[in-house]
N, C-alpha and C positions, 0 to 999 in steps of 0.2 A: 464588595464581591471578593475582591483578592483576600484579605484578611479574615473572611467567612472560608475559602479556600484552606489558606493556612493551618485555619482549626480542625478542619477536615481531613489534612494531610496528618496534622499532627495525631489526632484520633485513632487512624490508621496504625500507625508506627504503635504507637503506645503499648507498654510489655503487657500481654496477658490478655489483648484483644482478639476475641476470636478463638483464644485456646485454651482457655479456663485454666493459665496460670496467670500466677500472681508475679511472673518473671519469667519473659522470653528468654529461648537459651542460645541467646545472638541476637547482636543489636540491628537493627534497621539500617539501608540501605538506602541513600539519598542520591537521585540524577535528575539532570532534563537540562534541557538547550534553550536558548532566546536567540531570534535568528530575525535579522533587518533584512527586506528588499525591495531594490528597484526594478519592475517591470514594466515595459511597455511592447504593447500590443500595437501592427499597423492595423489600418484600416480594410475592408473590404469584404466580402460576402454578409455585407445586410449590416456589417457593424462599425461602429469608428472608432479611427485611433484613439487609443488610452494608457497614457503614462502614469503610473500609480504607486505609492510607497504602501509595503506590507510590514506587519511585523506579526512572530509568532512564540508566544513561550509555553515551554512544560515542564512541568516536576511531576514528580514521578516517585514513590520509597517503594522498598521492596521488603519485606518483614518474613524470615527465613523461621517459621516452626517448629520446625528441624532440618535436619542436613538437606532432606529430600523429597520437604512441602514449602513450598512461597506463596506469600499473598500477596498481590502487585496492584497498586493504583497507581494512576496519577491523573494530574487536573490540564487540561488543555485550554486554549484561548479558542476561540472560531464559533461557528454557528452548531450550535449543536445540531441544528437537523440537516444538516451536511456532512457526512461518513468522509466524502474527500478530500478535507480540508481541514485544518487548523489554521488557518490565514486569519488576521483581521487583516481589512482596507483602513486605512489612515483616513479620514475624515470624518463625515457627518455630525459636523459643529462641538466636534471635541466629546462623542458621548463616550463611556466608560467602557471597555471590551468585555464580552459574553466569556465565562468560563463553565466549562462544565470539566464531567469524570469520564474521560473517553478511556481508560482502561481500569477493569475492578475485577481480577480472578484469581482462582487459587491451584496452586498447579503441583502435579505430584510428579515429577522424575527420577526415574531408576536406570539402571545400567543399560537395559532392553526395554523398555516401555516407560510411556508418559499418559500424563491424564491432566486436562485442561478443562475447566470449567468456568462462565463469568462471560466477561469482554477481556477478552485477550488479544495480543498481541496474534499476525497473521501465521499460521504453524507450515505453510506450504511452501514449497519451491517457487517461486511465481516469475513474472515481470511485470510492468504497468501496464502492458496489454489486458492482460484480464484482471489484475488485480492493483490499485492504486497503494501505495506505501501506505496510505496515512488509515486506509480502510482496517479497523480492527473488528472482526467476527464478534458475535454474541450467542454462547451456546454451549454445547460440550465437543470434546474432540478429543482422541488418543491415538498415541503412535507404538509402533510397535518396529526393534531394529534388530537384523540378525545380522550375522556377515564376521567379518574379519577387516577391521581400514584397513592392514597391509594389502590387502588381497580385493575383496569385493563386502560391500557394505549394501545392504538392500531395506529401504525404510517404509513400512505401509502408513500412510497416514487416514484417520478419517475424521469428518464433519461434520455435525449438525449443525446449520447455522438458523437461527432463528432470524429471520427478515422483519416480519411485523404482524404481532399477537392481536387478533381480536376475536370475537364472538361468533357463534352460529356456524363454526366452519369454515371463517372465510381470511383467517391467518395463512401467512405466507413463510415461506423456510427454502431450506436448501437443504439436501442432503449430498455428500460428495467422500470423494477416496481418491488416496492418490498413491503412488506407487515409485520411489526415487532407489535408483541402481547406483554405485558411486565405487569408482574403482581408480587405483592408479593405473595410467599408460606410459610407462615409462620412468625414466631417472626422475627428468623433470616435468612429465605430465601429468594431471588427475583429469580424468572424465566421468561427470555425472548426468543422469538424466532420468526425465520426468513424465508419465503418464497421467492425467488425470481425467477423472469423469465426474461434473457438479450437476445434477437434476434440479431446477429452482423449479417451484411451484408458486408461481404469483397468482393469488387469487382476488384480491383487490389493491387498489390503488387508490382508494379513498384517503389514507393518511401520506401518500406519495406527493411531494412537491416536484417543481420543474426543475430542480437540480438533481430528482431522482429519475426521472424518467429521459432525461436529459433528449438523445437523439434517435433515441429507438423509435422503431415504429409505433403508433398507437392506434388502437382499433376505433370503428366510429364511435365518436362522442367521446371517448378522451377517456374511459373509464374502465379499457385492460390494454393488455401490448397486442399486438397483432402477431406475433410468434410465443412460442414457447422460448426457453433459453434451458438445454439441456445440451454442456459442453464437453466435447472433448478438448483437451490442453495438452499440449507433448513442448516438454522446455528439456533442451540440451545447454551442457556450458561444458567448453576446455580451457581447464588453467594448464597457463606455461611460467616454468619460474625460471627458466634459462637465460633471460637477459640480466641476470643479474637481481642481487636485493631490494634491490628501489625499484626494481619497473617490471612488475608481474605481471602479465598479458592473459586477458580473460574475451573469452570468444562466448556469445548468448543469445543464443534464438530460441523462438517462439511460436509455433503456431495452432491454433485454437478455429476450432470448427462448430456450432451450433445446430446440429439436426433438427430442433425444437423451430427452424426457420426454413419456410418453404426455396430462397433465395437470399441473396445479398448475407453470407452466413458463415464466412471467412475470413481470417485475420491472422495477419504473421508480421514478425518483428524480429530484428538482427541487432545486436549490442559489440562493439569492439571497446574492451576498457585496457588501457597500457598506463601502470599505476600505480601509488595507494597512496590513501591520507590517512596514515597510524601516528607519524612522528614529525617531528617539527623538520622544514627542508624539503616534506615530500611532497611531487604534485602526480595528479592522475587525469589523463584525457581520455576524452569519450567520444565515438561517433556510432549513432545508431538511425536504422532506416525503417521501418516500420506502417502497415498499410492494414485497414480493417473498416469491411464492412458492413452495414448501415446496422445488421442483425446479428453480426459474429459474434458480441458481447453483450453482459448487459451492459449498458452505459452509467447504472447506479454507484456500481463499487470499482470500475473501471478508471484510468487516470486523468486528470483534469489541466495534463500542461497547456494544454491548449482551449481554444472556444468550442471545437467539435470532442464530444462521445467518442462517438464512432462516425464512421463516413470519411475515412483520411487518408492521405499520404503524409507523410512527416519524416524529415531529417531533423537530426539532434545534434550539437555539436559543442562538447563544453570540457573545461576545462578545472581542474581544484587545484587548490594549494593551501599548505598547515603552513603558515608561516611562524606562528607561534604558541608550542602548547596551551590546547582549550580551542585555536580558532582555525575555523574553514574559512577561506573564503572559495566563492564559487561563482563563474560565470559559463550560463546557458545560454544558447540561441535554438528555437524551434521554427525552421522554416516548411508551410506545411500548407495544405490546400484540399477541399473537398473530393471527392473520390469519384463521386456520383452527383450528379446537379440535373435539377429540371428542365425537359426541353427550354430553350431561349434565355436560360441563367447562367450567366458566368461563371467562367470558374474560376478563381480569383489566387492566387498565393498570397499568405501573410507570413507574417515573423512575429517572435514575442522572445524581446530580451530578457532574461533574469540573472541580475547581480544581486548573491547571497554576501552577508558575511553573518556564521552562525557558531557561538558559543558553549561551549557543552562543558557540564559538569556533571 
């Protein structure tokens, strides 16, 4: 599989592919990370303790057609019918890990506007409240940017995300826009902030597994949701660079509303990051609090630190450090417990360790 990959990648790259010459005018672009870890999850609302070793690789080229068109793939490790994850689990009697192509677009960027089309990489302001990192859109999408950085910078973005293509009418998509304002406040402040509105239209769920439908509600018989999911998103961030070079202070909330749901249809999240990991020496702490929902989100492309979707409270608390160029290491704790539980169900608090060490090139 990996060496079927290879040729793949290499295929990719190769001068004159895709652009009818016989010589790219700039060579390809090689990256992607391998990243070890240990997590364990406690025990409790219906599940059992589980301590587990992960690992995750990708490569990735990027093949520049001219200054201001790229074509970008790359090959990931994980299940492919899972959007929020590139993880394998370390067992099941040594079998060989699933690789697919979770990113294949081609993208045009100009001074004022962009145009994306493929699987691409996520183009919006987000956080893992409504949007997991690992989720990459499939579709088209263009931005458009006016403004002044000294002054004020204002970016409209929009989305067609294709969900899942079938027959008779009964494909599923998204259509959405987003709207991001970005200004300095000050010597050493920047404030930006984010509007959005995503309409999804799910019309079947027939190729929808239990990692897609995750914690949402589900109508009788298992075979659409019980809400619509048409969101608004409003994300604010203040950078501070006032403490000095090594330790930027980043301020990140979040909150996301679902009209598409008659109840249970809200969700907000708060990020403190005092930090960065650019250079070897540096480390960055995190503590974020975060609560959503049973229906605020969808739970498909939403994030997976945890066993719940949505239905949560959750504190985050973690910590990086580069100690030597190329490596992260990184230690998380998510302490977090259901939101909402059925008359005479407990409501339980867990934790789930994650100690990363992740290598990039």
């Amino acid at each position: 599989m990996l060496r079927r990959a290879a040729i793949l990648l290499g295929f990719l790259a190769a001068p004159g592919v895709g652009s009818g010459q016989s010589q790219g005018p700039a060579a390809p672009r090689f990256n992607g990370d391998f990243r070890v870890r240990y997590e364990y999850t406690s025990a409790g609302n219906g599940t059992l303790a589980l301590g587990k070793e992960v690992v995750r690789l990708r490569a990735g080229v990027t093949y520049p057609l001219r200054g201001d068109v790229v074509v970008r793939a790359r090959l990931a490790t994980g299940d492919p019918g899972d959007p929020n994850s590139t993880d394998v689990t370390l067992g099941s009697f040594v079998d060989d890990f699933a690789v697919s192509l979770d990113l294949a677009s081609v993208e045009v960027t100009r001074p004022h506007w962009a145009a994306l089309g493929g699987k691409f990489t996520n183009p919006l302001q987000s956080t893992e409240l409504v949007w997991d990192g690992d989720v990459n859109p499939q579709g088209v999408a263009g931005r458009l940017v006016v403004g002044n950085s000294a002054s004020l910078t204002g970016t409209l973005t929009g989305l067609y995300f294709i969900v899942d293509q079938q027959a008779n009418n009964r494909s599923s998509n998204m259509a959405g826009g987003q709207l991001t304002l970005r200004s300095p406040a000050g010597a050493a402040w920047t404030l930006s902030g984010s509007v959005a509105y995503y309409d999804y239209r799910i019309r079947s769920l027939t190729a929808a597994g239990t990692g897609d439908t995750r914690s949402n509600r589900l109508a009788a018989g298992g075979t659409a949701y019980l809400s619509d999911f048409d969101l608004l998103d409003a994300v604010v961030a203040l950078d501070y660079a006032g403490l000095g070079e090594r330790f930027p202070l980043r301020v990140v909330g979040d909150y996301v509303h679902n009209s598409g749901a008659a109840d249970m249809n809200s969700g907000w999240g708060a990020d403190v990051y005092l930090g960065k990991t650019q250079r070897t020496g540096d480390l960055r702490y995190r503590y974020g609090y975060g609560m959503t929902e049973i229906d605020a989100v969808l739970a498909a492309f939403s994030h997976d630190n945890t066993t719940f979707g949505t239905n949560y409270e959750l504190h985050t608390l973690a910590v990086e450090a580069v100690p030597i160029t190329g490596l992260l290491l990184n230690a998380t704790l998510y302490h977090y417990r259901p939101l909402e539980v059925a008359p005479g169900v407990a409501r339980n608090s867990q934790r789930r360790l994650r100690l990363n060490a992740t290598i990039n090139w």
